[in-house]
C-alpha positions as CSV (number, residue, x, y, z in Angstrom):
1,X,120.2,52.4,89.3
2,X,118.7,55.9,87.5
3,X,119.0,56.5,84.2
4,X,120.6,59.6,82.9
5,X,118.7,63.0,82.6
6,X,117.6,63.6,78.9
7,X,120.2,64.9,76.8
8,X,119.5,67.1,73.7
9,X,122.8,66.3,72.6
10,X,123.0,62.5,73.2
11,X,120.0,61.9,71.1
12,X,120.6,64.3,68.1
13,X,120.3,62.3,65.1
14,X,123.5,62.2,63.1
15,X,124.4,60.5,59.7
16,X,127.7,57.8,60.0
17,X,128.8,56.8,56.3
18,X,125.3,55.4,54.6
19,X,123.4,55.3,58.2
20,X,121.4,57.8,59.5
21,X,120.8,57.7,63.4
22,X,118.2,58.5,65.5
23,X,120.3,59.0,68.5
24,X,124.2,58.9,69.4
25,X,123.9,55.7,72.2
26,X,126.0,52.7,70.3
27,X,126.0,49.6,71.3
28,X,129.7,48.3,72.1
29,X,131.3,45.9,70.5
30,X,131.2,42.9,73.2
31,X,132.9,39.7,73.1
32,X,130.1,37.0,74.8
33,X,131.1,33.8,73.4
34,X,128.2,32.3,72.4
35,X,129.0,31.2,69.0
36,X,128.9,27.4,68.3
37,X,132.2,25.6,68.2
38,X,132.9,26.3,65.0
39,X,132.6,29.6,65.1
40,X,128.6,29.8,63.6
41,X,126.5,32.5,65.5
42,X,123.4,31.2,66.7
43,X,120.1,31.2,67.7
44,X,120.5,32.8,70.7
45,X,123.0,35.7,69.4
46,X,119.8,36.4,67.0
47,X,117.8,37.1,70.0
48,X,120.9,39.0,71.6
49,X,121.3,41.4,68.7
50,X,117.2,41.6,68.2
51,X,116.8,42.6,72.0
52,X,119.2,45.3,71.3
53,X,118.0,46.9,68.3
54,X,114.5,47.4,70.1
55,X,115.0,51.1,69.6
56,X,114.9,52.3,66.3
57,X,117.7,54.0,64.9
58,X,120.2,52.8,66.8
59,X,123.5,51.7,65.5
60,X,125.1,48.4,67.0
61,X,128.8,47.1,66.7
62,X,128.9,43.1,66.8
63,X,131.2,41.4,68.9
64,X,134.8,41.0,67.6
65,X,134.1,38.1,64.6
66,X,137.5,36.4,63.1
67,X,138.3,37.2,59.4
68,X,140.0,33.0,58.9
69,X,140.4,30.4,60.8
70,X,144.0,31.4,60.9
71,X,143.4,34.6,62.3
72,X,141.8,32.8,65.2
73,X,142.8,30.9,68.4
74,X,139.4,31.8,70.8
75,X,137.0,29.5,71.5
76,X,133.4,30.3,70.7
77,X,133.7,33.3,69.1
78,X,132.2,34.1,65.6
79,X,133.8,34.0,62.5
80,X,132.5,35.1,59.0
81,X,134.9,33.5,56.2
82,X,132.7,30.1,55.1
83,X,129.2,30.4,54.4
84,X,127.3,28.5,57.4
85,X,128.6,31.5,59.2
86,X,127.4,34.1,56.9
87,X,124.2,32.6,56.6
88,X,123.7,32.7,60.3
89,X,124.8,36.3,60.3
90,X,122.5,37.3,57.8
91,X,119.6,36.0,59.8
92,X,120.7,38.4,62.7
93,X,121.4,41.4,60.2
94,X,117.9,40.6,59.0
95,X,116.8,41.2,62.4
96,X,118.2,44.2,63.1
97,X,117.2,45.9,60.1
98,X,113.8,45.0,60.9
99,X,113.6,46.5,63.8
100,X,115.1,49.5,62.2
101,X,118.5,49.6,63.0
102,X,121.7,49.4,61.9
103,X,124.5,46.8,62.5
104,X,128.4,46.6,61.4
105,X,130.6,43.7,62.1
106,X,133.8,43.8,63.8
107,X,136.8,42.1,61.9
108,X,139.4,40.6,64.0
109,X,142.5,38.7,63.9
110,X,144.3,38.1,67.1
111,X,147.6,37.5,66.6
112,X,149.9,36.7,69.6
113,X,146.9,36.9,71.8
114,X,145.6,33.6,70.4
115,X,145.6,30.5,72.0
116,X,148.3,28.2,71.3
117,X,146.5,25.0,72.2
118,X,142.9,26.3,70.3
119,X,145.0,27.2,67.1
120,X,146.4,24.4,67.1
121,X,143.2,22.1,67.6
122,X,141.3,23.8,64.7
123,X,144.4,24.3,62.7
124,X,147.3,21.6,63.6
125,X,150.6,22.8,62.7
126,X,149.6,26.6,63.3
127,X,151.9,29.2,64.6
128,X,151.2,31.6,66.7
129,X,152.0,34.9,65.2
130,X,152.6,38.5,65.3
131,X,154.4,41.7,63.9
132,X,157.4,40.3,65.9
133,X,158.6,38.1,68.4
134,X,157.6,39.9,71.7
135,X,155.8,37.2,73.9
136,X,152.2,38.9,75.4
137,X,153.1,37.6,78.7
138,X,154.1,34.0,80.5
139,X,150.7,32.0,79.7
140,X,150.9,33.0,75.6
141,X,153.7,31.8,73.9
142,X,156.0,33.4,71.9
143,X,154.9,34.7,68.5
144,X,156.7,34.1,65.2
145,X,157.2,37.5,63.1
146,X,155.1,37.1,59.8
147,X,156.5,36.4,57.0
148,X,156.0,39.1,53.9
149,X,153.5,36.2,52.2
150,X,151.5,36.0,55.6
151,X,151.5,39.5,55.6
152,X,149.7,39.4,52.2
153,X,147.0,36.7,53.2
154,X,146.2,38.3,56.0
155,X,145.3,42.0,54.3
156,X,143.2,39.1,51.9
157,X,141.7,37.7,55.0
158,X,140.4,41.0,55.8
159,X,139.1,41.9,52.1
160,X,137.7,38.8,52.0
161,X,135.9,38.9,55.0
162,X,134.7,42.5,54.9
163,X,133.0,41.4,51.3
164,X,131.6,38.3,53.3
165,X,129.6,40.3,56.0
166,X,128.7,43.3,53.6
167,X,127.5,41.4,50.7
168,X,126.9,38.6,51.6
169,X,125.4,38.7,55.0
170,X,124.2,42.5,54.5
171,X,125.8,44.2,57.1
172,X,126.0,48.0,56.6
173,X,129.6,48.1,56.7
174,X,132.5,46.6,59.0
175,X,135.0,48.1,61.6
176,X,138.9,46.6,61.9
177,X,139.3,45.8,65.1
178,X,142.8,48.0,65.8
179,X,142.2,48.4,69.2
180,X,143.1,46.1,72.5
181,X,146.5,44.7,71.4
182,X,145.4,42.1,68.9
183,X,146.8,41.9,65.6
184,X,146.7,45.1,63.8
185,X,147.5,46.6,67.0
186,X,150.5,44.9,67.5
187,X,152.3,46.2,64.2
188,X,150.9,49.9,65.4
189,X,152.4,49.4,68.6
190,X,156.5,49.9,69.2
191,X,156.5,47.5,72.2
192,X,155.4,44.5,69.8
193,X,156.9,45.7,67.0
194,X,160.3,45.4,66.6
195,X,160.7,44.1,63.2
196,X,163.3,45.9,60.9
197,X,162.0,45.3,57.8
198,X,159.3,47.8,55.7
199,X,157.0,46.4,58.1
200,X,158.4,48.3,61.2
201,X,161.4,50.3,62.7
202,X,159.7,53.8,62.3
203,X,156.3,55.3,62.4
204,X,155.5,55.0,59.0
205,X,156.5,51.8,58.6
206,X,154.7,50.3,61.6
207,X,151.6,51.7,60.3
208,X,152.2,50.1,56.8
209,X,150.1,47.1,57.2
210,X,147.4,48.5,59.4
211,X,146.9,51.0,56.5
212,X,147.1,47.9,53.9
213,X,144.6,46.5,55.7
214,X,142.1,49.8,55.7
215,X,142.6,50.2,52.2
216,X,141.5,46.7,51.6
217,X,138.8,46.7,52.8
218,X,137.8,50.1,51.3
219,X,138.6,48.8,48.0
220,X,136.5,45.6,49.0
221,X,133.3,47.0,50.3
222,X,133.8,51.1,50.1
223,X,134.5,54.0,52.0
224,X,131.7,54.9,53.8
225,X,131.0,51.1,54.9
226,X,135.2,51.1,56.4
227,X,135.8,52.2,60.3
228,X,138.3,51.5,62.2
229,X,138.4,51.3,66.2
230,X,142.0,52.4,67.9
231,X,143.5,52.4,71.7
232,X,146.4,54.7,72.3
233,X,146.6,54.2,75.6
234,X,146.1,50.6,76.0
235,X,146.9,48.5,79.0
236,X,145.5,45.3,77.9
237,X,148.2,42.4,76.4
238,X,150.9,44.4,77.9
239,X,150.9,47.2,75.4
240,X,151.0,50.7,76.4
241,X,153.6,52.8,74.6
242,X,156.0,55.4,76.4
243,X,154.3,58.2,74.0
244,X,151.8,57.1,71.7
245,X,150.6,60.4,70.7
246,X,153.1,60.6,67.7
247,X,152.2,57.1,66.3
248,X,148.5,57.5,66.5
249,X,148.7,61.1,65.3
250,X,150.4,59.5,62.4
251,X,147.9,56.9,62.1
252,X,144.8,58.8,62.3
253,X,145.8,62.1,60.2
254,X,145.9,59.0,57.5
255,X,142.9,57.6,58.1
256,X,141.6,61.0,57.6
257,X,142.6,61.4,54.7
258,X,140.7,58.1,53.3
259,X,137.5,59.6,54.9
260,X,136.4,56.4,56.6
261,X,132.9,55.8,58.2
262,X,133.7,56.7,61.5
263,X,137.0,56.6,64.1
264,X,135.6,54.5,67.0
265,X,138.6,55.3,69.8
266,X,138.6,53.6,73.1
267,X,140.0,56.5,76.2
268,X,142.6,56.0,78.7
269,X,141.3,53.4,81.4
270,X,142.8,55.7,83.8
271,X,141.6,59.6,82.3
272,X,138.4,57.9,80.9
273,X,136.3,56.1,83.9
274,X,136.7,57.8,87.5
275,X,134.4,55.5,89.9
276,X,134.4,52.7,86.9
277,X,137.9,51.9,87.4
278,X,140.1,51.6,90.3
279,X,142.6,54.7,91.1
280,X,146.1,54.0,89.6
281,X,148.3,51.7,92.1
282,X,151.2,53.3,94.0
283,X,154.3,53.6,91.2
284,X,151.5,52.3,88.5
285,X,152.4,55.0,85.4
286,X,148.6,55.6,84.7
287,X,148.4,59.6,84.9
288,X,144.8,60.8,84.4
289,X,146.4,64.2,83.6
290,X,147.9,63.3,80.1
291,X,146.4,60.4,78.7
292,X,143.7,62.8,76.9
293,X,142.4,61.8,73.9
294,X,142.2,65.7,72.6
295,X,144.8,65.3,70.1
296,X,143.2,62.6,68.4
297,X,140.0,64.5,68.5
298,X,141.3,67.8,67.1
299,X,142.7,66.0,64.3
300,X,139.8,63.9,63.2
301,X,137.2,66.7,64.0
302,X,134.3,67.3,62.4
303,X,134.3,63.6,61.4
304,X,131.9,61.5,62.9
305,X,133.7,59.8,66.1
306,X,133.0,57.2,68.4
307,X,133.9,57.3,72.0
308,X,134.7,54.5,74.2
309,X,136.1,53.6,77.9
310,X,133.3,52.9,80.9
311,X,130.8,55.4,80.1
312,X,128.6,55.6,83.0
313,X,124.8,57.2,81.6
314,X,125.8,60.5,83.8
315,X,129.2,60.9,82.1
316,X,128.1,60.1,78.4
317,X,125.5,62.7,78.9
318,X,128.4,65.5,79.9
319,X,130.7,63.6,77.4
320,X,128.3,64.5,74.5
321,X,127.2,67.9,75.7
322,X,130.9,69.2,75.7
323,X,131.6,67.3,72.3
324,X,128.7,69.1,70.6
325,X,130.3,72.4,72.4
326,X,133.4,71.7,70.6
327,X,131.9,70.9,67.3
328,X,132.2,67.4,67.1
329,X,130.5,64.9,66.0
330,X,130.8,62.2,68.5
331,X,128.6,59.1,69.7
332,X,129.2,57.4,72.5
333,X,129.8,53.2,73.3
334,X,128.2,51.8,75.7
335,X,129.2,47.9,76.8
336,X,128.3,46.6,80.1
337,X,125.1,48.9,80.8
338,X,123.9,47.8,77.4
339,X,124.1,44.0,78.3
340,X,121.8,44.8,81.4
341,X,119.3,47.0,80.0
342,X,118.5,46.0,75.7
343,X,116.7,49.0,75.1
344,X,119.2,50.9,76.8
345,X,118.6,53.9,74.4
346,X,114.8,54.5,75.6
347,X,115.8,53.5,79.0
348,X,118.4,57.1,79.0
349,X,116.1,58.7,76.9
350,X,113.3,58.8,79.2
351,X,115.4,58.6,82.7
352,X,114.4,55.3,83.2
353,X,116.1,53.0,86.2
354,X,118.8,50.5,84.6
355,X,118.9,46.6,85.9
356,X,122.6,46.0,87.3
357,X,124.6,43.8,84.8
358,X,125.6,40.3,86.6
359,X,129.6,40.2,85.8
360,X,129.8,36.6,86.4
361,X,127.9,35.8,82.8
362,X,129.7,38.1,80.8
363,X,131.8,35.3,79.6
364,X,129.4,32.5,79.8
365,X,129.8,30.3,77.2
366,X,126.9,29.3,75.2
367,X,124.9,30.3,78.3
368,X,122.1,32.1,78.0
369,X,122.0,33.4,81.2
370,X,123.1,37.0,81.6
371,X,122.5,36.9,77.8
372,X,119.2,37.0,76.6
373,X,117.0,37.4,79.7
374,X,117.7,41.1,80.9
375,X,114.0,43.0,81.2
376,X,112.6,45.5,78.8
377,X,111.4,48.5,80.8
378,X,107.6,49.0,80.5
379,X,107.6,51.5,77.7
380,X,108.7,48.9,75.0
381,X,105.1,46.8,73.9
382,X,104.4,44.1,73.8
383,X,106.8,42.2,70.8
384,X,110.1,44.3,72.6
385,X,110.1,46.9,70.2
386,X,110.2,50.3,71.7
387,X,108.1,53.3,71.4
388,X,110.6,55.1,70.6
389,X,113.1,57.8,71.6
């Protein structure tokens, strides 16, 4: 497969809260379960997240990493609330610094998308639990609404664990996983919300914890080390909204105000990904034509933004082009071409041919297959550091 053509505009440096860029190609943050059972990373995530900073200046998002056991219910996936699992992640941070990069980690708390029968194995007694009772679908059970008490351990959770990977494992600062349907979603989100308490029943109120949960973890670790990731349009968990646009309006007109890091914002699978994604089904109520992210992006413009949904290299070279047109500051994710190609940066930098990502070991567990074995291209020397961009 080609790389893209060089882009001025793709790799323009920019500067995101205390980081300053050489480039605007993120890496994703990409869920590989390859954490030990317990939830440690390991040896071979090191090697994962060192491949992948073999450019300099490049900014990387780690996979989504549990803020408490009880926030869990996923096997092998990181966590970073005891400290064998901070120690481990300061090893990779370490790494990535290094090499000259940068590296935030990706708090997470699942909610009614956990696993009843993994929760309750690392935690017996557990409950499954949400903003409200609305079951994800037939194989998840149904959730129990949080208590008001829950509600304040789990903004602690997220303090806690956003002053676990700054300061203690030296990450340069930590995004809240509000995207996908997991739990912060969930209370944005009318179609799991139906609580009618201070905690839902209207706009504001639905957006009560999520916000309790950003300023947390600003008051934990600061502003410029806070982000946020969003999905307005989200599929995934059974969670799309008849009209999202007032809610994350709402939602991201506040976060503006707080003058976060970054918004990372994941697009429409159906407006974001033609020849990525498969048309819309007959009857299906994808529309291309007016799930645009443009509202979200006039409000939060000139902040710096992160775009997400299935960037191929040729459209994340228009995507940027037309963003810097517009004035905005805006970096694009990159997920599956990243875990086929580390130095993925150089690679579209210099128009390089990408390897083909293997789907099948996306989800490997503990594998290292279709983890750590992708080829450098020829330009990187000899240890797998680049040349540069």
């Amino acid at each position: 497969m080609p790389g893209a053509p060089t882009s001025h505009a793709l790799f323009e440096p920019i500067r995101i809260g205390d980081m300053d860029l050489a480039h605007r190609v993120v890496l994703a943050p990409l869920t590989r379960i390859r954490a030990t059972d317990d939830h440690i990373p390991t040896e071979m995530m090191l090697e994962y997240y060192r491949q992948r900073s073999s450019t300099p200046g490049t900014f990387l998002l780690t996979e989504a990493t549990l803020i408490s056991q009880r926030a869990g219910g996923f096997i092998n996936v990181p966590g970073v609330w005891n400290d064998a699992q901070v120690a481990e992640w300061k090893k990779i941070v370490d790494v990535v610094h290094a090499n000259g990069c940068y590296i935030y980690c990706q708090l997470w708390a699942l909610g009614r998308a956990a696993s009843a029968e993994q929760l309750a194995l690392e935690m017996p007694g557990a409950d499954v639990v949400s903003s409200g009772d609305v079951q994800q679908d037939p194989n998840y059970v149904k959730p129990r609404p949080m208590t008001h008490a829950e509600i304040d351990e789990m903004v602690t959770f997220y303090a806690d664990a956003a002053k676990n990977a700054v300061f203690g494992a030296g990450f340069d600062g930590v995004e809240i996983h509000g995207a996908n349907g997991y739990l912060v979603d969930q209370f944005i989100n009318e179609v799991t919300n139906n609580r009618t308490d201070e905690y839902g029943g209207s706009i504001e109120k639905r957006l009560k914890f999520p916000l309790r949960v950003v300023d947390a973890v600003i008051q934990a670790v600061g502003v410029s080390r806070t982000a946020i990731r969003l999905s307005p349009y989200e599929r995934f968990s059974n969670m799309l909204m008849d009209d999202p646009i007032p809610t994350f309006s709402a939602m991201i007109s506040e976060l503006k105000t707080r003058n976060i890091a970054y918004l990372h914002i994941i697009e429409s699978r159906a407006a974001s990904a033609p020849g990525v994604y498969n048309p819309p089904a007959p009857g299906s109520n994808e529309n291309p034509e007016t799930e645009s992210l443009d509202f979200a992006r006039k409000i939060w413009a000139p902040q710096p933004i992160i775009l997400a949904g299935g960037y191929t290299p040729e459209r994340a070279v228009k995507r940027a082009e037309e963003a810097a047109a517009r004035g905005e500051n805006a970096v694009i994710a990159f997920g599956r071409y990243f875990i086929a190609n580390p130095d993925l940066p150089l690679r579209l930098r210099k128009g390089i041919p990408l390897t083909r990502y293997d789907r099948s070991t996306f989800y490997a567990i503990k594998q290292a297959a279709g983890y750590i074995d992708y080829p450098f291209a020829v330009e990187a020397n000899g240890n797998g550091h680049a040349n540069g961009v």
